[in-house]
KOLROVEX-499617 format. One record per residue (C-alpha): residue in one letter; x, y, z. Coordinates in steps of 0.25 Angstrom, whole numbers, plus 5000, padded with zeros to 4 digits. Example, Ala and Ser with C-alpha at 12.3 -4.5 7.8 and 13.67 -1.06 7.14 Angstrom:
<atoms>
a504949825031;s505549965029;
</atoms>
This chain:
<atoms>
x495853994685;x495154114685;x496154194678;x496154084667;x494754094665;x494754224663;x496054214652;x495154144643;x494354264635;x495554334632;x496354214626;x495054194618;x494954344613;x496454324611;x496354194603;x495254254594;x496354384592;x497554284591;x497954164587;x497454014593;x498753974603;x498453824610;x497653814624;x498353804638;x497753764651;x498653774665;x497753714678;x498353724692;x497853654703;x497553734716;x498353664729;x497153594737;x496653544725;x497853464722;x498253424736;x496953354737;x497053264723;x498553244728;x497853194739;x497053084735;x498053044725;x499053004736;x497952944744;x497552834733;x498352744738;x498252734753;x496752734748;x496952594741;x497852534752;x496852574762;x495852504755;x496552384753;x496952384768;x495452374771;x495152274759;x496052184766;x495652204780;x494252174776;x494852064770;x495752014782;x494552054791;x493451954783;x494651844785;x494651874801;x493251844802;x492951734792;x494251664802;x493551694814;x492251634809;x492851504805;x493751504817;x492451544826;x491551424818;x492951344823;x493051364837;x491951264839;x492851154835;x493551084846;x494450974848;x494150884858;x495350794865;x495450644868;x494850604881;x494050754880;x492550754877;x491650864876;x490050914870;x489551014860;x488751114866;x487951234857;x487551344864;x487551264876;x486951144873;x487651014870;x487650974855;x487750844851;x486850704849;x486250664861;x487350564866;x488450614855;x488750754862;x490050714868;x491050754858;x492150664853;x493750704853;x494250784841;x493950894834;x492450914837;x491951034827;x490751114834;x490151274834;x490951394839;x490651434853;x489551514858;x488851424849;x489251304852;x490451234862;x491151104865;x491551064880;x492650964882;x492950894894;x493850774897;x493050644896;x493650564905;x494350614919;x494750564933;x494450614946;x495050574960;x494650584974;x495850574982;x495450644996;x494250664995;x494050515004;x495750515008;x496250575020;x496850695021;x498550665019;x499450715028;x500450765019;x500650775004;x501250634994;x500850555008;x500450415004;x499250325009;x500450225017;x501050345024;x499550395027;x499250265032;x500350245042;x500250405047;x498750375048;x498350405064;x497350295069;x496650395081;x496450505071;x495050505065;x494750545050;x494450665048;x493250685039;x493450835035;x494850805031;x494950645028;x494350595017;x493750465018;x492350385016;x491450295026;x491450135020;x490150045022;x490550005037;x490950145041;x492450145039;x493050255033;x493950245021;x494750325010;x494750314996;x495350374985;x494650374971;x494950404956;x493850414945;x493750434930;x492650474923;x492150504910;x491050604907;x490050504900;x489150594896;x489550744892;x488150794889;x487750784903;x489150784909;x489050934905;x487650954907;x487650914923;x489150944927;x490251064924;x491151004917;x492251064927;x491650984939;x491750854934;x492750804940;x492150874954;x490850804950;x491450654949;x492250674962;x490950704969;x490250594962;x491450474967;x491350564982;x489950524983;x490150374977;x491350354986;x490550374999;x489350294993;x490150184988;x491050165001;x489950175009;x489550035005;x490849985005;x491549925019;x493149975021;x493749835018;x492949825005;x493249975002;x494749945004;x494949805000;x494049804986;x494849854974;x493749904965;x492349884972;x492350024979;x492950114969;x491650044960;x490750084970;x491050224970;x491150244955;x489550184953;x489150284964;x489950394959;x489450384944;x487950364951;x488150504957;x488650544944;x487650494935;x486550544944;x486950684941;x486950664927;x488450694926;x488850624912;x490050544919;x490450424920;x491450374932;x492450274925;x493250224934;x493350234952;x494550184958;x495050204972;x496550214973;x496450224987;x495550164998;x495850135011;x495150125026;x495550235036;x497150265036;x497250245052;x496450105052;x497450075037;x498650095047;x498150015059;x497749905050;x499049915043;x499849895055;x498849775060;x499049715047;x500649735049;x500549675061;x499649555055;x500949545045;x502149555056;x501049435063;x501149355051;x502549375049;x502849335061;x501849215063;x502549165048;x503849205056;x503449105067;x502948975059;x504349005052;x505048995065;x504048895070;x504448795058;x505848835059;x505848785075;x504848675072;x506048625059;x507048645071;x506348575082;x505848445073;x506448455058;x505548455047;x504548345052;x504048455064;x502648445059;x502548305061;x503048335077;x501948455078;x500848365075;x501048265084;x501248365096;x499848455091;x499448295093;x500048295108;x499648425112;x498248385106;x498048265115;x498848335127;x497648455126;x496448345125;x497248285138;x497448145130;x498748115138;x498947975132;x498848025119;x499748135121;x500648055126;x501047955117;x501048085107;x502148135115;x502848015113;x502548005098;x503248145099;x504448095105;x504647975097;x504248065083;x505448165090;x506448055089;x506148005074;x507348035063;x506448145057;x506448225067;x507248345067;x507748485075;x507948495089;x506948385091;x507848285086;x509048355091;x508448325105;x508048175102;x509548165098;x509948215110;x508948145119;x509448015112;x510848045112;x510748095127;x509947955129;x511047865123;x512247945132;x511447925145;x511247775141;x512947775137;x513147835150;x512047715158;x512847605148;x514147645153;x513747665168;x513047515166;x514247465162;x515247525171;x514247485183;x514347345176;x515747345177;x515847385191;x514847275196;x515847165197;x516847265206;x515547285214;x515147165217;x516647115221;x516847255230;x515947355230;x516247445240;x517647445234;x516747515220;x515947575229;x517047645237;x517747655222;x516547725213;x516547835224;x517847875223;x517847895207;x516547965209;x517048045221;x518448065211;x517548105199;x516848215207;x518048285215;x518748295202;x517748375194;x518148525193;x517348605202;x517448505214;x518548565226;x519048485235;x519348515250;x520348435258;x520048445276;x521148385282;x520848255292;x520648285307;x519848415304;x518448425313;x517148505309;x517548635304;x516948735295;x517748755282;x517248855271;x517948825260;x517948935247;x518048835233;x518948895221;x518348995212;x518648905200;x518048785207;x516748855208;x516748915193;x516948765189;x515648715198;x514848825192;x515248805179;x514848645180;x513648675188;x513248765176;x513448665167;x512948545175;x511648625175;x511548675161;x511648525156;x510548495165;x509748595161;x509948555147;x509648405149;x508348445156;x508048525144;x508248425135;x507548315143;x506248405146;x505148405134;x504848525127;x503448585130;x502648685121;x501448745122;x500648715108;x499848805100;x498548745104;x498848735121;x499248895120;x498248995128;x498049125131;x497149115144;x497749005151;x499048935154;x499348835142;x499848695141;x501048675148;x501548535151;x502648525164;x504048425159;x503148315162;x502148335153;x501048325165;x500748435168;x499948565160;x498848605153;x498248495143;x499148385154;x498648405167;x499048335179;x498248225183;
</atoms>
């Protein structure tokens, strides 16, 4: 440039000297100088992406927070499920109309926490008091049958392990409970009890009504009345509750389970069996008793029984006139058509047995009529002639031996030996000649029986001998 400038005097000294040529001007540009414009020309466009980079990230930025502001003035909404209930609290402090603070469910709109906060808890739940007054098990899926027939009656309740509950006249008992509630009144439901101990609060509440309640109530009317105790212990359990402001409200109680001491269940169990096997075996006996009765007289027994309650009657009052012509009613009602059983069977026989013995006299009258001409013309000759057939029929029989002494023999001693089968046959007659007259005996001696009413304990009862006159209510006199 410098050489340039100093160029211009002498091209003006020149042009005055010679002709006017045209003007010519040649600029260079140093290197820094043109690095530097280069430069700024190549940034020009990162400068505007950057920019718009920015723009947008503002842009996006602006979004992000509007978003969090709606969803920060959302979170207060809340959704509230069936059978859920819950309050509004701002800063602490329940919100709501006095009496309209319990929220309903649905969608329940409301501020954002810190400012404000909605606490939800299940309206309505069930609480159970399964050991608390139950006796410790044995062993696990045990049932109250098995306990009961395992059940030791020397071994004591222990208090620190059995659960169980003192009635109104000091027996011990054990109970089993289940109880729902409802939380009637959230505002003071939250304001006097932690919403996670409401459940421990209610068990507390039925433990203290149980023992208040069945301290008024005997064992028998404890186990035998369906719905009277487990009434009793809810009105003293919701006493305690409502005394301590608590905002619930017991439901329904109901005792699943209540029973007297397992020992005593199974010593009453078994005398209650053995009351049933009595009853069995008393209906077992009126059953035989009719049976025998239908054998012995045939369906019109009960007519019989009277009249012989009327005889043992006037036997006992010592009324022997009366008593006997009621024994002889009894006979003749014995011997009437309708009469069945054995008793008939004996009357048959009797009778049947009455009209061979008087066949048997008949024929003896007869053949003793027909002899009596023979006796009267010569009755030694009869005489001399009945003792031979009878002397014929006796040596005949079977077991009777015959020994022959030849004539002329003196006084001597014989011992004689009888067959063997000679002998079976007597013993074989005499056992039958004696079970025939045992039989007849038994059939001709009256029957006896001691009745209801002549039956002691402390004293020997009425006994008559075969006669009928001798033993208590007959005396000898």
């Amino acid at each position: 440039m410098a050489d340039a400038d100093q160029d211009f005097p002498s091209q003006d000294s020149q042009e005055s000297e010679s002709p006017r040529r045209g003007a010519r001007a040649q600029f260079e540009v140093s290197a820094p100088v043109a690095a530097e414009a280069a430069m700024r020309q190549a940034m020009d466009p990162a400068n505007q992406s950057l920019g718009e980079a920015l723009r947008l990230s503002y842009r996006l930025l602006q979004v992000a927070i509007v978003g969090l502001i709606i969803t920060f003035l959302f979170s207060g909404f809340q959704t509230v499920k069936e059978g859920m209930s819950g309050v509004r609290s701002i800063f602490g402090k329940i919100s709501g109309e006095p009496g309209q603070e319990a929220l309903i469910p649905g969608l329940n709109p409301f501020w954002p926490y810190p400012i404000g906060d909605i606490t939800v808890f299940e309206v309505k739940r069930t609480v159970e008091l399964r050991f608390e007054f139950w006796p410790r098990m044995v062993a696990k899926n045990i049932t109250i049958e098995q306990m009961i027939d395992g059940a030791d009656p020397n071994a004591p309740i222990n208090p620190g392990v059995d659960g169980s509950v003192l009635t109104g006249d000091g027996d011990f008992a054990h109970v089993q409970l289940t109880a729902e509630y409802v939380i009637g009144d959230p505002v003071r439901f939250l304001e006097a009890v932690d919403i996670e101990k409401g459940d421990a609060i209610v068990r507390i509440a039925l433990s203290r009504g149980v023992t208040a309640a069945i301290a008024t109530l005997p064992l028998s009317e404890l186990v035998d009345q369906r719905e009277q105790p487990a009434l009793l212990v809810q009105a003293q359990a919701q006493r305690i509750l409502d005394d301590v402001s608590s905002g619930i409200q017991l439901q329904k109680v109901t005792m699943p389970e209540r029973s007297a001491p397992f020992s005593v269940r199974n010593v009453v169990r078994r005398a209650q069996t053995g009351k049933e096997d009595a009853k069995t075996i008393v209906d077992r006996a009126r059953q035989d008793s009719t049976a025998q009765l239908l054998a012995a007289a045939g369906p019109n027994y009960e007519q019989i029984l009277q009249m012989i309650d009327a005889y043992e009657a006037a036997l006992s009052a010592g009324n022997l006139v009366q008593s006997d012509q009621l024994l002889r009613g009894i006979g003749e009602r014995l011997e009437m058509k309708d009469i069945g059983g054995f008793a008939s069977s004996i009357v048959n026989k009797a009778k049947s047995y009455q009209s061979a013995i008087a066949a048997n006299l008949s024929k003896d009258v007869r053949r003793i009529e027909g002899l009596q001409e023979t006796w009267n013309q010569n009755p030694r000759q009869l005489a001399r002639q009945l003792w031979l057939d009878a002397l014929r029929s006796v040596l005949t029989q079977s077991e009777v031996e015959v020994f022959s002494m030849p004539p002329g023999v003196g006084q001597s001693q014989i011992s004689i030996a009888s067959s063997p089968e000679v002998m079976q046959l007597r013993r074989n007659a005499d056992m039958t000649r004696r079970k025939q007259a045992a039989i007849i005996l038994e059939a001709l001696r009256p029957s006896w029986q001691i009745g209801v009413k002549q039956m002691t304990l402390d004293k020997a009862g009425r006994r008559l001998d075969e006669k009928a006159t001798q033993g208590f209510g007959r005396e000898n006199k």
